[in-house]
C-alpha positions in Angstrom: -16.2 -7.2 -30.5 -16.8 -8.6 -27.3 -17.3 -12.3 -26.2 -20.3 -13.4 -25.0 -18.8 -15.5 -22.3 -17.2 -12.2 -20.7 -19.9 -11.8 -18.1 -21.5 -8.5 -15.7 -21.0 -8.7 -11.9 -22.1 -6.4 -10.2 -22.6 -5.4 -6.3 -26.2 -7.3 -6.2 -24.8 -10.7 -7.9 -21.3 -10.4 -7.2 -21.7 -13.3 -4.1 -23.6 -15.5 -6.1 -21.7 -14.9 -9.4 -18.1 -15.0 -8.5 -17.7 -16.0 -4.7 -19.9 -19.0 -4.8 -18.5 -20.1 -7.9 -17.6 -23.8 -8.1 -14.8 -22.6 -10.6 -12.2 -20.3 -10.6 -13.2 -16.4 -11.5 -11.4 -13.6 -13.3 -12.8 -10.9 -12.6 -11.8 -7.3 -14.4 -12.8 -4.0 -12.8 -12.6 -1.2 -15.1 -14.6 2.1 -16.4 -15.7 3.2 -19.3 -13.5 5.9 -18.8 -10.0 4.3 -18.2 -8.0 4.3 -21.6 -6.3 0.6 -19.8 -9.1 -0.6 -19.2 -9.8 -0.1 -23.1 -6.3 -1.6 -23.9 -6.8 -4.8 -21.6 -10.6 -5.5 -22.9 -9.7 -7.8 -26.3 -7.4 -9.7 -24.0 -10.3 -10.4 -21.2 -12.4 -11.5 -24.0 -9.8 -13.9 -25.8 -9.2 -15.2 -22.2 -13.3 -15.7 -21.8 -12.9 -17.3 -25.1 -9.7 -19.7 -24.3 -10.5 -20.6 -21.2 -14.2 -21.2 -21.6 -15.2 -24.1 -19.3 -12.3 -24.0 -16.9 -13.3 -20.6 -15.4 -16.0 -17.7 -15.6 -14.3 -14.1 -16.6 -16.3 -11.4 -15.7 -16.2 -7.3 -15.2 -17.3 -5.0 -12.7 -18.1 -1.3 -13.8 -16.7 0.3 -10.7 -18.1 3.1 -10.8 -21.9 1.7 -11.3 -21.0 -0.7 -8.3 -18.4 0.8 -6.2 -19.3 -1.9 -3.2 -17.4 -4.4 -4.5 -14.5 -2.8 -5.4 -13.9 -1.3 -2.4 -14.6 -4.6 -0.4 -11.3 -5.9 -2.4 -9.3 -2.7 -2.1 -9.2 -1.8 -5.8 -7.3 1.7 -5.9 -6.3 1.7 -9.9 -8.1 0.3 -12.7 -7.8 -1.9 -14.4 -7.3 -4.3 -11.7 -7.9 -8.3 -12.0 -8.6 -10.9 -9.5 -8.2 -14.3 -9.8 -11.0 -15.4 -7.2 -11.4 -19.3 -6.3 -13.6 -20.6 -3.5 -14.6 -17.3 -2.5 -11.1 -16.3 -1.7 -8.7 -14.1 -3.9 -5.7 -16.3 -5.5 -4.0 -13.0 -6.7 -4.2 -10.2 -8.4 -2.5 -7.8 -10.9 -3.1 -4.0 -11.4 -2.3 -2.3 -15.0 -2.7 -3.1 -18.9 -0.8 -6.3 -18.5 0.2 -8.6 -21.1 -2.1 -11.5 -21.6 0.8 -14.0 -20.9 0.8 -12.0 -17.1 -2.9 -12.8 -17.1 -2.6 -16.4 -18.0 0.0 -17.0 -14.9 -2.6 -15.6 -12.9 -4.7 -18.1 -14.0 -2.5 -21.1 -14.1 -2.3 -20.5 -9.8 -6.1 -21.8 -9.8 -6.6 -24.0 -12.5 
C-alpha cells in the first residue's frame, strides 16, 4: 500500500515542489514498467513515512514527464536524488537497500 506522504512531481510542479523546497527532497524517478522501480517502492514509502517532517519524498513518472528527467541526466531507473536548496546533494541509481537511501539522506538533514 502506498503512503500518502509519497508525493507526484511532475514537469509542471517540479520547481515549485522540489527545487523551491525549504526542506530537503527525495525524489524517485521510475516507471510503471521497471520491475526496480517495483522492488524500491515499499522502501520510498517507509522512507516518506520515517522521515515525515524532515523532508518531502516524492516520484516522477518519467515517462509522463520526461523534462525533468532529462534536465538531471537520469539514464537508468530507478534513480534517486537527494535535492536541497534547489541543488542535487547526491544521487544513487538501482534497487538499493534502504540503509543506502538513508545515507543519502543523512548528507542533507
Amino acid at each position: 500500500m502506498a503512503s500518502e506522504k509519497v508525493l507526484t512531481f511532475t514537469d509542471d510542479n517540479f520547481e515549485a515542489a522540489v527545487l523551491q523546497s525549504d526542506v530537503p527532497v527525495l525524489v524517485d524517478f521510475w516507471a510503471t514498467w521497471c520491475a526496480p522501480c517495483k522492488a524500491i517502492a515499499p522502501l520510498i514509502d517507509t522512507i516518506a513515512d520515517e522521515y515525515d517532517g524532515k523532508i518531502k519524498v516524492g516520484k516522477v513518472n518519467v515517462d509522463d514527464n520526461p523534462g525533468t528527467p532529462g534536465k538531471y541526466g537520469v539514464r537508468g531507473i530507478p534513480t534517486v536524488i537527494l535535492i536541497k536548496d534547489g541543488k542535487v546533494v547526491d544521487q544513487v541509481v538501482g534497487a538499493v537497500p534502504k540503509a543506502q537511501l538513508e545515507a543519502l539522506i543523512k548528507k542533507a538533514v
